[in-house]
MMTF fields as JSON, N, C-alpha, C and O atoms, coordinates in Angstrom:
{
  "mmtfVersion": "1.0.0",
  "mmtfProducer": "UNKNOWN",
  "numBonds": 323,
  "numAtoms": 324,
  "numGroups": 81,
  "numChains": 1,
  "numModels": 1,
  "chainsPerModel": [1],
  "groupsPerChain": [81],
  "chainIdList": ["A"],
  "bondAtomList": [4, 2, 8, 6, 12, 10, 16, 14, 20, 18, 24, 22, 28, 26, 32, 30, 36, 34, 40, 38, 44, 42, 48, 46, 52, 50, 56, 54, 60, 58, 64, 62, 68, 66, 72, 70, 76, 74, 80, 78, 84, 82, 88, 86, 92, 90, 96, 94, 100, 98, 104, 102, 108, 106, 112, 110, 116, 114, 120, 118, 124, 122, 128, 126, 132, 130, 136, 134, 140, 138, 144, 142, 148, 146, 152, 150, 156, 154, 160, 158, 164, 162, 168, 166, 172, 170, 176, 174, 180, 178, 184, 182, 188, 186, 192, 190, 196, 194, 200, 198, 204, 202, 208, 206, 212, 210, 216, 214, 220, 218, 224, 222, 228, 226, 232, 230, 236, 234, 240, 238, 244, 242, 248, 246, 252, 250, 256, 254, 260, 258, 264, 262, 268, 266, 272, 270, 276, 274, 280, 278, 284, 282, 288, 286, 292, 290, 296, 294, 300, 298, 304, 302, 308, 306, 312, 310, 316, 314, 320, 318],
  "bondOrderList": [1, 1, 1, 1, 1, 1, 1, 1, 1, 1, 1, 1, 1, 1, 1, 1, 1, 1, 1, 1, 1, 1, 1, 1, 1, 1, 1, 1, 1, 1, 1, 1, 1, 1, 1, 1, 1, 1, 1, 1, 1, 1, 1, 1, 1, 1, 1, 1, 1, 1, 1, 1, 1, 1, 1, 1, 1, 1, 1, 1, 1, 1, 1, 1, 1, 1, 1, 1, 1, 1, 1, 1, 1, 1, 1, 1, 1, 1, 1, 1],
  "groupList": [{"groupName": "UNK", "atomNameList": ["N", "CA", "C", "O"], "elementList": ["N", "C", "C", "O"], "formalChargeList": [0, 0, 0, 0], "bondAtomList": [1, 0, 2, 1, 3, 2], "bondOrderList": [1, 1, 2], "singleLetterCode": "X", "chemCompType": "L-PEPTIDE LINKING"}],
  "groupTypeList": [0, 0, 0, 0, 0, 0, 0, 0, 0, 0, 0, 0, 0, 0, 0, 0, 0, 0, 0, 0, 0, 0, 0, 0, 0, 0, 0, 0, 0, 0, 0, 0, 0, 0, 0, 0, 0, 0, 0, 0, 0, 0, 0, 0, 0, 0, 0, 0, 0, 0, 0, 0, 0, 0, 0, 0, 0, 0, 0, 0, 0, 0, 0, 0, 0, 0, 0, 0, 0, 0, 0, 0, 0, 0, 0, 0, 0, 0, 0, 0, 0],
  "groupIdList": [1, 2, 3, 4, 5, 6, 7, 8, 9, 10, 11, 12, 13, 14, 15, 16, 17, 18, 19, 20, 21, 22, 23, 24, 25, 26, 27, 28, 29, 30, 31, 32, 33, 34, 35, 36, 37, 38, 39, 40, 41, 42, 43, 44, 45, 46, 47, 48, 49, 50, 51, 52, 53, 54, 55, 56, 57, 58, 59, 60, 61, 62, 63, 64, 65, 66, 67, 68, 69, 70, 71, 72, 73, 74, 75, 76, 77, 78, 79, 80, 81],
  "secStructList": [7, 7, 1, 7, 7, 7, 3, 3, 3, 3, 3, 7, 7, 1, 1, 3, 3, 3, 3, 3, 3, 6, 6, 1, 7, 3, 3, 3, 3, 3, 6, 6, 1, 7, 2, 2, 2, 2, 1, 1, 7, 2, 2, 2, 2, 1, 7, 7, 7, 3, 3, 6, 6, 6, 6, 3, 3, 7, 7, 6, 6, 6, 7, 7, 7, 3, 3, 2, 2, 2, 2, 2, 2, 2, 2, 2, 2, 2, 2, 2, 7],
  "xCoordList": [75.064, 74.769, 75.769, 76.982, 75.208, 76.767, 75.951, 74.806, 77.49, 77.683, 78.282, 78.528, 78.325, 78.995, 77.773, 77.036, 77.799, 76.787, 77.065, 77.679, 76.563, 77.085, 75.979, 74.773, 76.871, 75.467, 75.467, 76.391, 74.329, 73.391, 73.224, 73.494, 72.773, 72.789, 73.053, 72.322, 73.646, 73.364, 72.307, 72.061, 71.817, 70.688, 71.121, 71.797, 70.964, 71.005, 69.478, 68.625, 69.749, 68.597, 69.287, 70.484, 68.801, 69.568, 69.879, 70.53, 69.085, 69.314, 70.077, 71.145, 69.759, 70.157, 70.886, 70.232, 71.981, 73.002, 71.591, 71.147, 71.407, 70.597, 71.318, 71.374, 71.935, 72.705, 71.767, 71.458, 71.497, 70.233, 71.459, 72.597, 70.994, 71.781, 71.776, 70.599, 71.92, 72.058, 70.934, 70.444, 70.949, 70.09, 68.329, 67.582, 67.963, 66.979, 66.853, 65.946, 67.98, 67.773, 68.465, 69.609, 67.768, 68.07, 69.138, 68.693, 70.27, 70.805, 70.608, 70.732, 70.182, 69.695, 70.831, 70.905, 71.539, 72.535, 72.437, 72.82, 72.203, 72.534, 73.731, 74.821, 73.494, 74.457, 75.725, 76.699, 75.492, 76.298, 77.168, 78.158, 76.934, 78.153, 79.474, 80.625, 78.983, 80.211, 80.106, 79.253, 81.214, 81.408, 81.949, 81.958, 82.56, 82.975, 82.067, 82.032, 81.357, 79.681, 78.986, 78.538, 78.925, 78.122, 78.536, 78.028, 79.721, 80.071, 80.525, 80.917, 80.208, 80.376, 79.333, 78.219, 79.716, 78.915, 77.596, 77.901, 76.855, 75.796, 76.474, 76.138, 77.182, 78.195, 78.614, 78.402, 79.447, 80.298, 80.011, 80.943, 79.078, 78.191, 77.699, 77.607, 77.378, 76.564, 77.553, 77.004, 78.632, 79.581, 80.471, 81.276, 80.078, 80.569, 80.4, 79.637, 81.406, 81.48, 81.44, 81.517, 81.242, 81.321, 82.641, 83.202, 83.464, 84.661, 84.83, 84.385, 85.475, 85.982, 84.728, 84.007, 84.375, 83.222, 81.958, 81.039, 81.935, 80.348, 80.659, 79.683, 81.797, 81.316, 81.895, 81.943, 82.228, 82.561, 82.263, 82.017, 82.372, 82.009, 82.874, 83.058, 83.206, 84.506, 83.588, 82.365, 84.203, 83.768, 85.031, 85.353, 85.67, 87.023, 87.251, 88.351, 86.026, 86.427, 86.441, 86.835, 86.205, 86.229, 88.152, 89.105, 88.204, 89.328, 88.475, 89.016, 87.098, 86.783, 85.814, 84.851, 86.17, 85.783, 85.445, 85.899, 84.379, 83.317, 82.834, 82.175, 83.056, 82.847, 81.227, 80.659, 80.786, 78.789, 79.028, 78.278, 79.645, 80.121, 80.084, 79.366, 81.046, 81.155, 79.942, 79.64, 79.031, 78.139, 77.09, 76.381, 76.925, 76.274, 76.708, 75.902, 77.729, 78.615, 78.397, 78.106, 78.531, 78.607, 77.069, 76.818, 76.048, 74.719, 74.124, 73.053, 74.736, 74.254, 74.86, 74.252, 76.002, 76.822, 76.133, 76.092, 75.591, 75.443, 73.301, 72.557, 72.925, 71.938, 71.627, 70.529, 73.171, 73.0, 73.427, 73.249, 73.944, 74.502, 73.512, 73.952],
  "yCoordList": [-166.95, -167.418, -168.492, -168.459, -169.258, -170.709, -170.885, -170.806, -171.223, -171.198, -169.589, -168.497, -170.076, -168.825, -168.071, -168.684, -166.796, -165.744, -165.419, -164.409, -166.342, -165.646, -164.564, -164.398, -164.015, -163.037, -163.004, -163.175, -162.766, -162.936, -161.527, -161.509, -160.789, -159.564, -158.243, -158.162, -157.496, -155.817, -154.808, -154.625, -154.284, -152.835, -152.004, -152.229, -150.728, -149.423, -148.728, -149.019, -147.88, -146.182, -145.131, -145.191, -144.421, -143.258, -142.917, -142.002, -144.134, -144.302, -145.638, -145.645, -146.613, -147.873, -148.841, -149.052, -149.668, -150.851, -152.288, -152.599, -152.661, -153.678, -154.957, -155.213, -155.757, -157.174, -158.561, -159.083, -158.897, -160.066, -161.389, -161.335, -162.389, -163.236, -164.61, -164.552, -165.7, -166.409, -167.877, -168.793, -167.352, -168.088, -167.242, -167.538, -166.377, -165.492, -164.386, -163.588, -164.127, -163.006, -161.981, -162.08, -160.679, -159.553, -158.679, -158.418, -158.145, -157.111, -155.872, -155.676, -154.778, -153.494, -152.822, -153.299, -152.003, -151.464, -149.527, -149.137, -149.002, -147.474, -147.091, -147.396, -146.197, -145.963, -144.791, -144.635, -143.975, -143.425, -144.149, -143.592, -145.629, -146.458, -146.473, -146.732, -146.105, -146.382, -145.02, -144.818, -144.075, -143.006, -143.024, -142.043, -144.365, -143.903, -144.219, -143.621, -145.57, -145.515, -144.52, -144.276, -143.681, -142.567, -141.486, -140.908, -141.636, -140.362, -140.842, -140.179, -142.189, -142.455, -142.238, -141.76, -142.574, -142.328, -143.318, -144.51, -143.171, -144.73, -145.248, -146.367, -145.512, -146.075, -146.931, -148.13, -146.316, -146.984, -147.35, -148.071, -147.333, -147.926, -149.372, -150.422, -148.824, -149.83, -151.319, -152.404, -151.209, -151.842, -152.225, -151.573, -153.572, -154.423, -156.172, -156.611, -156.897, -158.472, -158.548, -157.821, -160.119, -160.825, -161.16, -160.896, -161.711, -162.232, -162.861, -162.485, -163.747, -164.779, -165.7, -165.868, -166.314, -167.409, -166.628, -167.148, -165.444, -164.692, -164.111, -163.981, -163.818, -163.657, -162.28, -161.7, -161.85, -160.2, -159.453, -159.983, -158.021, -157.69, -156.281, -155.252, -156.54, -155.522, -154.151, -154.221, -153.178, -152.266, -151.363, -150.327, -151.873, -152.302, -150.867, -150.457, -149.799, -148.248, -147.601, -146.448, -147.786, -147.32, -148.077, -147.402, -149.288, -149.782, -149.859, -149.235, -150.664, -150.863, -152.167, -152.491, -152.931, -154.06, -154.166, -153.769, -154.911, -155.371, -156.589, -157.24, -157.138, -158.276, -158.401, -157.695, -159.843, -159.627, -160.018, -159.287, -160.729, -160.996, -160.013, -159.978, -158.915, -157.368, -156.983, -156.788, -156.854, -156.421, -156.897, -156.014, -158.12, -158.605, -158.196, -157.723, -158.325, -158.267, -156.731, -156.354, -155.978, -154.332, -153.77, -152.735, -154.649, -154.079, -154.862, -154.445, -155.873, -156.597, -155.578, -155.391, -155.102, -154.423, -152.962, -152.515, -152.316, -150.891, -151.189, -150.267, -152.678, -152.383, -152.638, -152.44, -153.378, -153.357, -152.302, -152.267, -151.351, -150.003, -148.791, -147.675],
  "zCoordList": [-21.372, -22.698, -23.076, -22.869, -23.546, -24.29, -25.663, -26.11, -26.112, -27.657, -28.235, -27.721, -29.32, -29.78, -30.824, -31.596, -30.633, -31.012, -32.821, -33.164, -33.769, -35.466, -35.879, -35.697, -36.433, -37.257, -38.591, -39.386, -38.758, -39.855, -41.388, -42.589, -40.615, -41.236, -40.454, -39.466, -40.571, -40.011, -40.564, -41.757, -39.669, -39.755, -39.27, -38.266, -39.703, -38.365, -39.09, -39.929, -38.34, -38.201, -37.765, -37.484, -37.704, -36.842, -35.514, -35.009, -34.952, -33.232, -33.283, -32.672, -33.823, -33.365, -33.989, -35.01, -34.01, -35.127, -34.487, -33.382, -35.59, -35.368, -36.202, -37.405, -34.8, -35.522, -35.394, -34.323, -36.334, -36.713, -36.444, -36.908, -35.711, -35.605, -35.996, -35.641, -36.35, -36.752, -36.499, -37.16, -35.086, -34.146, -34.051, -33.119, -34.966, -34.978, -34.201, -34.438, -32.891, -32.447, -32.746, -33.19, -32.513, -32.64, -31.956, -30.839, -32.112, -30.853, -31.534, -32.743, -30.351, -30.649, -29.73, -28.597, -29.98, -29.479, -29.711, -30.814, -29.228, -29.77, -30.291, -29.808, -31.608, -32.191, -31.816, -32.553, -30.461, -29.748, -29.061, -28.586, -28.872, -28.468, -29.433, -29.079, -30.831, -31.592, -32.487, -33.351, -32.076, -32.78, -33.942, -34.685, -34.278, -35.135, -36.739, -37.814, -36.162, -37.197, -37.651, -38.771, -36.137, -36.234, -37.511, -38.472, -36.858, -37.651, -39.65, -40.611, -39.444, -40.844, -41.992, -41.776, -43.066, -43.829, -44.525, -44.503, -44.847, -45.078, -46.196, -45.809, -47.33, -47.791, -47.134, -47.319, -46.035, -45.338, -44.369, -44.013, -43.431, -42.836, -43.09, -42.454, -44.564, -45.552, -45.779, -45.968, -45.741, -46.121, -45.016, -44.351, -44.996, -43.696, -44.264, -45.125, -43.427, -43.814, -42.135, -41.144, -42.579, -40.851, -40.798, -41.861, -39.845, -39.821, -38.4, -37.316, -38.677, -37.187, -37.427, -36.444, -38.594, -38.385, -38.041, -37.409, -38.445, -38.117, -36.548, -35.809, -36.114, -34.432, -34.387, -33.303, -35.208, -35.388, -36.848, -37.931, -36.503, -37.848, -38.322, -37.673, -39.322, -40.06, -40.602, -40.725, -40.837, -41.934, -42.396, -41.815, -43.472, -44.494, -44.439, -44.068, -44.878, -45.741, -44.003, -44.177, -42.431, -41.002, -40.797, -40.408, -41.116, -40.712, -39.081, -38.168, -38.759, -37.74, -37.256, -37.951, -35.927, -36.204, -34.891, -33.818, -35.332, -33.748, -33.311, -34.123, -31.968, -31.954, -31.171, -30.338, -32.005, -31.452, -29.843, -29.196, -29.119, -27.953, -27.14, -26.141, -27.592, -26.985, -26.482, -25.304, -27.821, -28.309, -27.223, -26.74, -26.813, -25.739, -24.415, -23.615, -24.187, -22.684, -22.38, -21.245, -23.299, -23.186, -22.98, -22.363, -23.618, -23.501, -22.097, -21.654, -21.469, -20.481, -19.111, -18.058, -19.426, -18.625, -18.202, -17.056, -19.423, -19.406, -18.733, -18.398, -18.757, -18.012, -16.841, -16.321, -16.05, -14.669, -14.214, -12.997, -14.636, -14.305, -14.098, -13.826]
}
């Protein structure tokens, strides 16, 4: 992939973090990758900014932060496996 990945908005469900990106695509990630989402609350879930120019994403009340890069590299990773 080239260029750098911004995002747009965040989604979840109860299976999945859905990061809408800037460029119109979607990343669908399961939400057992990140325990500590999981185990949060929809509040706080709910409550997240972008940061680094859109290429990561904070959630202030977790003290937890994710980069959309990862987010690619880790789901590209876990499907050649």
């Amino acid at each position: 992939m080239t260029g750098t990945a911004s995002g747009k908005a965040v989604h979840f469900d109860d299976r999945h973090l859905h990061v809408e990106l800037e460029d119109g695509r979607v990343i669908s990630t399961p939400m057992h990758w990140y325990p500590e989402l999981q185990a949060a609350t929809l509040h706080q879930v709910g409550n997240y900014a972008f940061i680094c120019r859109g290429t990561g994403i904070e959630w202030p009340d977790l003290d937890y932060h994710l980069s959309i890069q990862s987010m690619l590299a880790y789901a590209d990773e876990r499907r050649v496996a």
